[in-house]
C-alpha positions as CSV (number, residue, x, y, z in Angstrom):
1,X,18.3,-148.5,-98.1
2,X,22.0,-148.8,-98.4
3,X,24.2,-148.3,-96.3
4,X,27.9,-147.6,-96.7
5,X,30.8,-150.9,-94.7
6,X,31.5,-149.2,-91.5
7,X,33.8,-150.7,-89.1
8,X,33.0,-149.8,-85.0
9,X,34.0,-150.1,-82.1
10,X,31.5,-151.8,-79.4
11,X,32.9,-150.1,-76.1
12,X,32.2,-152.1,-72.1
13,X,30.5,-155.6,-72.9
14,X,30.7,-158.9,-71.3
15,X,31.9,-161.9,-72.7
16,X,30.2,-165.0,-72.6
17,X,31.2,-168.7,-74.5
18,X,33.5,-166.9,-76.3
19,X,35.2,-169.4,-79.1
20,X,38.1,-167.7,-80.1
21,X,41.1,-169.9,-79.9
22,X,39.9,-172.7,-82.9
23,X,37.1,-172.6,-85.2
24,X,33.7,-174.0,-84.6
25,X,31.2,-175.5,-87.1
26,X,28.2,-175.4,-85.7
27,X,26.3,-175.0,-89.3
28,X,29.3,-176.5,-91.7
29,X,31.0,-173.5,-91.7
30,X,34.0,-173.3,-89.2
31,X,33.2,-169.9,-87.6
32,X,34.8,-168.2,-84.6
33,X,31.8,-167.0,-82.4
34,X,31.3,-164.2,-79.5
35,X,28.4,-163.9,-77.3
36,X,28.3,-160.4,-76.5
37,X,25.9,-159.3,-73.1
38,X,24.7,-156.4,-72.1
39,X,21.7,-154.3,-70.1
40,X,18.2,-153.9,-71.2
41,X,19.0,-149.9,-71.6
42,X,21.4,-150.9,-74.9
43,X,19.0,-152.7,-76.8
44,X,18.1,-150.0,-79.2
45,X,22.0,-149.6,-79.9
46,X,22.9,-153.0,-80.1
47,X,19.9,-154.2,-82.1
48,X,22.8,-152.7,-85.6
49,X,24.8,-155.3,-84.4
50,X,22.6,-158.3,-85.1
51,X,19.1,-159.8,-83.4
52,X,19.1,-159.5,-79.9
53,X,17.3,-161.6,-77.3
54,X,17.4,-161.9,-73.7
55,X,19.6,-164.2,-71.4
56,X,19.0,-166.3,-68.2
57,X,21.1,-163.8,-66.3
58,X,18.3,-160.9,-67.3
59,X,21.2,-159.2,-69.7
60,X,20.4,-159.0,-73.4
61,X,22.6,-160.6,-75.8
62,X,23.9,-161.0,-79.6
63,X,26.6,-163.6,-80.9
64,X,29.0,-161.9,-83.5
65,X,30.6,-164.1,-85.3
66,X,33.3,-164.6,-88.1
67,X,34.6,-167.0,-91.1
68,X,37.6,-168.7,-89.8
69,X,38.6,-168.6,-93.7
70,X,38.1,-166.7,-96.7
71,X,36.9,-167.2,-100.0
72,X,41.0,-167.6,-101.2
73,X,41.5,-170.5,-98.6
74,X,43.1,-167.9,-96.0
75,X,42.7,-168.2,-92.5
76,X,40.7,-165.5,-90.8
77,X,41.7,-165.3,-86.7
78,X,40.4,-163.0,-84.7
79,X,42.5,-160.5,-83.0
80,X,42.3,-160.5,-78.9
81,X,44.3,-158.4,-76.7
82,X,43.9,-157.3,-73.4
83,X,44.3,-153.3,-72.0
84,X,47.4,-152.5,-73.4
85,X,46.6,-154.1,-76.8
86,X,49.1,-156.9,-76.0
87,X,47.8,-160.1,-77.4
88,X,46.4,-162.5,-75.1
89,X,47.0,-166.4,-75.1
90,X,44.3,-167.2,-72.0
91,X,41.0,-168.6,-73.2
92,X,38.2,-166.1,-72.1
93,X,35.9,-166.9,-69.5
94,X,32.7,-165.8,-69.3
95,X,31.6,-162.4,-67.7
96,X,35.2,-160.9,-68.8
97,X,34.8,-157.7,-70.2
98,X,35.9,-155.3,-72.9
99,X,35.2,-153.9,-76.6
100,X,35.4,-155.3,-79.8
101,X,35.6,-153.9,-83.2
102,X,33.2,-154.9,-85.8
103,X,32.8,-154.7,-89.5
104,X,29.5,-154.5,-91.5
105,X,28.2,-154.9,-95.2
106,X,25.1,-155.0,-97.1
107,X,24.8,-157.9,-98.8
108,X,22.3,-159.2,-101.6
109,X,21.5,-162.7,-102.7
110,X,18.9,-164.1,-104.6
111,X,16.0,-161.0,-104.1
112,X,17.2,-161.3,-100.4
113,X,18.8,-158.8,-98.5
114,X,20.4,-157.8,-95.0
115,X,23.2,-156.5,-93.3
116,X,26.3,-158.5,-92.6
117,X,28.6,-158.1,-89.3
118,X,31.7,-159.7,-88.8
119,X,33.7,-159.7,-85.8
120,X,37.4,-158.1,-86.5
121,X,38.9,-158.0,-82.8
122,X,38.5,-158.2,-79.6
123,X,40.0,-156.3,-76.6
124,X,39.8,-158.0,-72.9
125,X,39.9,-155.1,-70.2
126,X,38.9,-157.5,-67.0
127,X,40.1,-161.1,-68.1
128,X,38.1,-163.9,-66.4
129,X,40.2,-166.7,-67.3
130,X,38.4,-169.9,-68.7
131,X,39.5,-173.0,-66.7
132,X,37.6,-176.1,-67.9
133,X,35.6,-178.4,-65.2
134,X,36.7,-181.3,-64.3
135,X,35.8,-184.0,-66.9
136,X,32.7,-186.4,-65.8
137,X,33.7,-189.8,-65.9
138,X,31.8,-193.2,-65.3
139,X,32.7,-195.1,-62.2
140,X,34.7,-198.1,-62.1
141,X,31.9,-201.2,-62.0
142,X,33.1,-204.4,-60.8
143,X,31.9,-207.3,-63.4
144,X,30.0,-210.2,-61.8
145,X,30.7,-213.6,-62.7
146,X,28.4,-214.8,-65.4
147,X,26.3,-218.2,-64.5
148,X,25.5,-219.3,-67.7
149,X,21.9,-218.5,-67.0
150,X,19.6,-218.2,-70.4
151,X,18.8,-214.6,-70.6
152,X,15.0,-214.0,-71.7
153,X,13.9,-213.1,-75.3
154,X,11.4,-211.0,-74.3
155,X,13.0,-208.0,-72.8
């Protein structure tokens, strides 16, 4: 069954480990990636949009993702802006929410076949600003003086 490239809007979602500012590779390819909550009672909607499981928070969820370039070499961003469509330089935190838009294809390859979606943009209506933890650090450890003791060959 075919279907024809539709592009959507995915209206009042919450935003979790979003990776939108630089490209991640997770698999080789660098990617921008979006996980994309929601309640048990959108399952059946969201299930289009790619395979959804369920979180530790008792939500359900999907990543959408997208090539950070093209096949001509072209970087790929993703658009993010907040209410107003203004674009939005904060890193997003997770729980913010909003809509995103969403393109999908059919695709073939080799006997196999599926359907494709890409994330296109992404619009932040309650912004939850990411502010990265502190960094963990090893302590300071005082060296002892060294006694010249053999050390054992069987440890």
């Amino acid at each position: 069954m075919t279907q024809s490239n539709t592009t959507t809007v995915i209206r009042n979602v919450n935003f979790y480990y979003a990776k939108l500012d630089k490209p991640v590779s997770p698999f080789g390819t660098d990617i921008f990636d979006l996980q994309v909550r929601f309640p048990k009672e959108r399952i059946q909607e969201m299930s289009a949009f790619g395979k959804v499981r369920e979180v530790e928070d008792g939500n359900f969820a999907i990543n959408i993702t997208r090539k950070a370039m093209n096949a001509k070499k072209q970087k790929t961003p993703v658009r993010v802006v907040d209410g107003d469509k203004n674009p939005i330089k904060d890193l997003i935190g997770n729980g913010s929410t909003g809509n995103i838009i969403v393109y999908q294809y059919d695709w073939e390859v080799s006997g196999r076949t599926g359907r494709k979606t890409v994330l296109i943009a992404v619009q932040v209506t309650e912004l939850i600003k990411y502010v990265p933890l502190e960094s963990v650090e090893f302590d300071v450890i005082e060296t002892q003086a060294n006694d010249n003791t053999p050390v054992s060959a069987d440890f």
